[in-house]
Each structure stands twice: as C-alpha cells, then as structure tokens.
C-alpha positions in Angstrom: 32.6 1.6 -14.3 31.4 -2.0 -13.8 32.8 -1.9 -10.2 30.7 1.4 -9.3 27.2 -0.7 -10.8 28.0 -3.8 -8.7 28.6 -1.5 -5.4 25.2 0.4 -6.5 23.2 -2.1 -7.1 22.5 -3.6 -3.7 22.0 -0.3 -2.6 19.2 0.8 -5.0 17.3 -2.9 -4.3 17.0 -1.7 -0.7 16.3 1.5 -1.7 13.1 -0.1 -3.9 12.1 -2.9 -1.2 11.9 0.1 1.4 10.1 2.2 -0.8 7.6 -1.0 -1.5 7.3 -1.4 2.5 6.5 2.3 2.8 4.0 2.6 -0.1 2.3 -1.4 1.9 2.1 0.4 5.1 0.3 3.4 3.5 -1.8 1.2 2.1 -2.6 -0.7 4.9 -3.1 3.0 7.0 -5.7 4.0 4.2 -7.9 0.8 4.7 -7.7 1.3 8.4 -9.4 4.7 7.8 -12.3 3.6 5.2 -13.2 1.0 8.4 -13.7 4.2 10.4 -15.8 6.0 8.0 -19.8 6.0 8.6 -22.0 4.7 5.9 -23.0 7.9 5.0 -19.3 8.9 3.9 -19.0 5.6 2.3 -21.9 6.0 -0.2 -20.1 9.6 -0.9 -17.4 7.6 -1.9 -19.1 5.2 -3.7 -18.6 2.1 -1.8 -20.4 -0.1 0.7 -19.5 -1.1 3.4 -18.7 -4.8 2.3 -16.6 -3.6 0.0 -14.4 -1.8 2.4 -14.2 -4.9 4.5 -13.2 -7.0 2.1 -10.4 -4.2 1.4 -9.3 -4.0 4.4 -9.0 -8.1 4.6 -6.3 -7.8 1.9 -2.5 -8.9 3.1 0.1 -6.2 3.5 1.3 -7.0 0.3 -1.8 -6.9 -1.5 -0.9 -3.9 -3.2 -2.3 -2.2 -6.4 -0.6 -1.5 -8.8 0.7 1.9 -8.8 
C-alpha cells in the first residue's frame, strides 16, 4: 500500500501545481478584462479605476485565496 502512495504522490503534486497555474492565468485573464472596462462599468462594479490598475499590477502569482 505504501508503494502505490509513493508512486501517487508526485503525480497529484503536478496535478495541484497545474491546477495553481490554471487558476494564476485565470486570474491574470480577469484583470486583463477589468483594464478594458469603461469607467462607467467600473463604478457598476464598485471600483475605480486606480483600483483596477493596481490589480492588474499584481504578479502572476499574486493570487487570492480561493
């Protein structure tokens, strides 16, 4: 049984740093998109539009927490 953990193991790692990568790049897609958005849309949201530049100044792996 200890065998078939160790040979898991790596697997699911990869599994969770490609998941982490995939939820970064959403992320990063989503700030690209509240960059777009007029002022108008913004204020909908809530935000201003310093707000969303400093969002979308964060790192890739500036992520929240999910």
């Amino acid at each position: 049984m200890s065998r078939l953990v160790a040979l898991t193991s790596p697997v699911t790692a990869r599994v969770s740093l490609i998941a982490r990568l995939a939820f970064a790049l959403r992320v990063r897609q989503e700030r690209r998109h509240l960059v777009q958005l007029d002022d108008h849309l913004l204020k909908d949201l809530g935000l201003s539009r310093d707000e969303v530049q400093a969002e979308a100044g964060r790192k890739l792996w500036d992520t929240p927490k999910r």
